[in-house]
Each structure stands twice: as C-alpha cells, then as structure tokens.
Backbone as CSV, one residue per row, in Angstrom:
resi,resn,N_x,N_y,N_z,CA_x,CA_y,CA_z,C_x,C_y,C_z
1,UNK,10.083,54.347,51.100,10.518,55.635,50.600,9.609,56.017,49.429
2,UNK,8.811,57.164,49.278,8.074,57.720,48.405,8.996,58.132,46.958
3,UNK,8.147,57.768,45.773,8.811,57.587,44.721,9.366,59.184,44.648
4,UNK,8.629,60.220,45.259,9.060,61.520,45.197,10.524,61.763,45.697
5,UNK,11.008,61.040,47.135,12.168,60.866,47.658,12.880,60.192,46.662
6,UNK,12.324,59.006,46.294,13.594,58.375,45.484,14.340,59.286,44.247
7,UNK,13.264,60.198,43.676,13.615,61.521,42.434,14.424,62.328,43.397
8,UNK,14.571,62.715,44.303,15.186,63.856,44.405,16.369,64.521,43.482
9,UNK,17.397,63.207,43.452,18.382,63.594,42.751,18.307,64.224,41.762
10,UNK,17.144,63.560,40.883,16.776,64.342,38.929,16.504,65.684,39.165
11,UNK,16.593,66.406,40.269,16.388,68.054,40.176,17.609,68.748,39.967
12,UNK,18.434,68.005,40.319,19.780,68.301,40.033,20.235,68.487,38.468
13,UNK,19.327,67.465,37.558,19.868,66.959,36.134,19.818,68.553,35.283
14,UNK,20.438,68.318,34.359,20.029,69.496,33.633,18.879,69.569,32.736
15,UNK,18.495,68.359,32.779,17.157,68.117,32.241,15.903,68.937,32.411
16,UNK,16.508,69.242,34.444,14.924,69.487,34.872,14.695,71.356,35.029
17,UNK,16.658,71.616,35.302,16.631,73.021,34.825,16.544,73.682,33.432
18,UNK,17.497,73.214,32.453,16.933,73.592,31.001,15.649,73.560,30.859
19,UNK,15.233,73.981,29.844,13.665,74.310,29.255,13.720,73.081,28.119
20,UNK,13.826,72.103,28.245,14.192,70.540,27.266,12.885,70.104,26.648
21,UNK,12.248,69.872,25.888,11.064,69.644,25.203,11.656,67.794,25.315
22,UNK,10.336,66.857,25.679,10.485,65.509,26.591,11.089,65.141,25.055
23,UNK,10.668,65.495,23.760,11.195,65.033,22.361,12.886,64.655,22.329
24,UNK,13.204,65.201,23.664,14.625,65.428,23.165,15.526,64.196,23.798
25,UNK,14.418,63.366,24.803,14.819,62.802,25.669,14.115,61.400,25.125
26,UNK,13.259,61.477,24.777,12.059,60.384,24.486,11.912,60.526,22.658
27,UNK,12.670,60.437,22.171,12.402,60.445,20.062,11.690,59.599,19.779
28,UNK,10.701,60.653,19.102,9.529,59.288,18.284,10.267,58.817,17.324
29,UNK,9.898,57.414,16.751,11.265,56.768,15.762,11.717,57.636,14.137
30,UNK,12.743,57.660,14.239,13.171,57.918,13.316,13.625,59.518,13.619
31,UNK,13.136,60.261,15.122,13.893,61.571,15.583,15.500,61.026,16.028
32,UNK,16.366,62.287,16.104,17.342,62.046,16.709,16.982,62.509,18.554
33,UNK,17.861,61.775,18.861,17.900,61.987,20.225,19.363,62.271,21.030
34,UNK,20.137,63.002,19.779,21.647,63.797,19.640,21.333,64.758,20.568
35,UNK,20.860,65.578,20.682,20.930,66.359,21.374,20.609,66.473,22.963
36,UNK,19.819,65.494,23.197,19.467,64.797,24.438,20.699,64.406,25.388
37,UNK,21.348,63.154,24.535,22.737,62.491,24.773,24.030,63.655,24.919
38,UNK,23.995,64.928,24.265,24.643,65.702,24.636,24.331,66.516,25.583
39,UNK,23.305,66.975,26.084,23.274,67.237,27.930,23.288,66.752,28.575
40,UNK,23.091,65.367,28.584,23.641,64.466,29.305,25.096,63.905,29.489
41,UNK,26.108,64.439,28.205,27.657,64.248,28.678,27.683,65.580,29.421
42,UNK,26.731,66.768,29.449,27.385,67.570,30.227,26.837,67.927,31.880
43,UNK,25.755,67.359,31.802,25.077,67.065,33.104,25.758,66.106,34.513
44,UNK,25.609,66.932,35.823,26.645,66.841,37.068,26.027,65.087,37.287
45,UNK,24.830,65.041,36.861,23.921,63.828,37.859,23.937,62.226,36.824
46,UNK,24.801,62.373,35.551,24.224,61.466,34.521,24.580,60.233,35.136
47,UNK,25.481,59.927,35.813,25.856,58.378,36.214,24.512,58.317,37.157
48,UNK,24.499,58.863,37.499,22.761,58.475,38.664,21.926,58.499,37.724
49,UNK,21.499,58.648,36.947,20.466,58.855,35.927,20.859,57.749,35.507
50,UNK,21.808,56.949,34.904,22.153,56.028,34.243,21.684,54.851,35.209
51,UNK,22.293,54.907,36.169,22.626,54.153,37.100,20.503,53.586,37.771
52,UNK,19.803,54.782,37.726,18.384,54.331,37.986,17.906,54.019,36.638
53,UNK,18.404,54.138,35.609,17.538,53.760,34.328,18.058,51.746,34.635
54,UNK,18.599,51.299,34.663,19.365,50.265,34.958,18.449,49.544,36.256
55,UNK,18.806,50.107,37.473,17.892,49.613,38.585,16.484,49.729,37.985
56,UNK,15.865,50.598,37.800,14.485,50.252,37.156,13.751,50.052,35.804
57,UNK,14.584,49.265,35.321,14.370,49.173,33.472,13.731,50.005,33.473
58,UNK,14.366,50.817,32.804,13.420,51.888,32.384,13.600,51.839,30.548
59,UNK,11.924,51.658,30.309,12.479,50.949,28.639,12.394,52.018,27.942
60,UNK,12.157,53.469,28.006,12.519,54.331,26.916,13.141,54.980,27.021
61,UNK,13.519,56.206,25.958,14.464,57.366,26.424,15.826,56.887,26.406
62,UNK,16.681,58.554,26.724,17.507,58.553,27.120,17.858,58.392,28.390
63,UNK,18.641,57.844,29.143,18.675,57.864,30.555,20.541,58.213,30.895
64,UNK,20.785,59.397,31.279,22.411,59.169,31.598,23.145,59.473,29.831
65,UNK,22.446,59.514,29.255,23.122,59.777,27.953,23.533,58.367,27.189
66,UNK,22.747,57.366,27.577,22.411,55.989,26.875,21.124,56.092,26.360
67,UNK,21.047,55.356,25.676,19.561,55.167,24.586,19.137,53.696,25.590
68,UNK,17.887,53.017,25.269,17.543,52.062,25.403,17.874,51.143,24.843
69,UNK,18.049,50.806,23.340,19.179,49.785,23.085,20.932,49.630,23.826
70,UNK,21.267,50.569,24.009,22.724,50.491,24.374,22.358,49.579,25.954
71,UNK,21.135,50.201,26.737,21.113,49.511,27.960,20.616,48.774,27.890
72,UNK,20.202,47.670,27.202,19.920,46.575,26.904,20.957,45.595,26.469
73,UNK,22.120,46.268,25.518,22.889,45.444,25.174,23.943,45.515,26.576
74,UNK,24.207,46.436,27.594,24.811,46.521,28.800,24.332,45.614,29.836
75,UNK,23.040,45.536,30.090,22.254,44.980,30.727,22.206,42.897,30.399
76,UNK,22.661,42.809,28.923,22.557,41.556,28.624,24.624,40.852,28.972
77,UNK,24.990,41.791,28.902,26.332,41.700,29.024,26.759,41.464,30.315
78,UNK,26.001,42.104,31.487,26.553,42.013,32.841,25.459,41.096,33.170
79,UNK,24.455,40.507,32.979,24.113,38.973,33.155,24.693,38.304,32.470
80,UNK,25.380,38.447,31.695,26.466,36.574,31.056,27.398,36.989,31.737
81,UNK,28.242,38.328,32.212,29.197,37.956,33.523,29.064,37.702,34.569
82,UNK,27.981,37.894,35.033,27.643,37.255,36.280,27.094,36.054,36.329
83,UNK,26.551,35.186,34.971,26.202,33.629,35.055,27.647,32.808,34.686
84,UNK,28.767,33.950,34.323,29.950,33.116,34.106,30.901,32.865,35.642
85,UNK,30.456,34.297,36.394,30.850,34.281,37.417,30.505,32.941,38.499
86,UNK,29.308,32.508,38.526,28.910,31.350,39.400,29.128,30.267,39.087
C-alpha cells in the first residue's frame, strides 16, 4: 500500500483543511503547541491521528492532540503491561 493510501484519512483532519502554520503542530522549544492540541480536541479524525502517531513513532509534533512526551510516556506504559501480561 503506497504511503499516499495509507494518508488518506489526514485529509479528513482539520489540520489539512484549516490554513494551520506546521508551528502549530511541530513548536520549536520553548513555543506553545496549545493551540495545535486544541484542534485536535475538535477534529472528527484525532483518534486515527493518534492512533498512526503510535503505529509509526512518530517522534515529533502533535499527533491526535498528544505531544511527543505524553506518547512516550503511553507508549512505555503499554509495554510494562504487556511484559506483565506474559
């Protein structure tokens, strides 16, 4: 499947219809990225957005209205339940 197929969904985001400057999504350190995280609580597609930031580490940005630390500390959490699980 062409990485173009696998995007389809993000046309949906409101990301890709708003006029969003990538700043808002991607903060150089010390920007906020508040405003990012809030079109993303209001965006139809964010659990899929979330949900591929996750399947493909994706190490920057916002993804789904998570930062990259938060999915890291999510990401470290559901491997110790699943090494507790076995």
């Amino acid at each position: 499947m062409s990485l173009q197929l696998q995007l389809q969904w993000a046309n949906d985001g409101l990301c890709s219809i708003m006029e969003v400057d990538d700043d808002t999504f991607f903060a150089i350190r010390g920007s906020s990225t508040r405003r990012g995280k809030a079109i993303c609580r209001m965006c139809p597609i964010n659990e899929d957005c979330f949900k591929y930031s996750l399947d493909y580490d994706m190490e920057f940005g916002v993804w789904g209205g998570v930062e990259q630390h938060s999915r890291d500390y999510i990401k470290r959490k559901s491997n110790q339940a699943v090494s507790y699980t076995r």
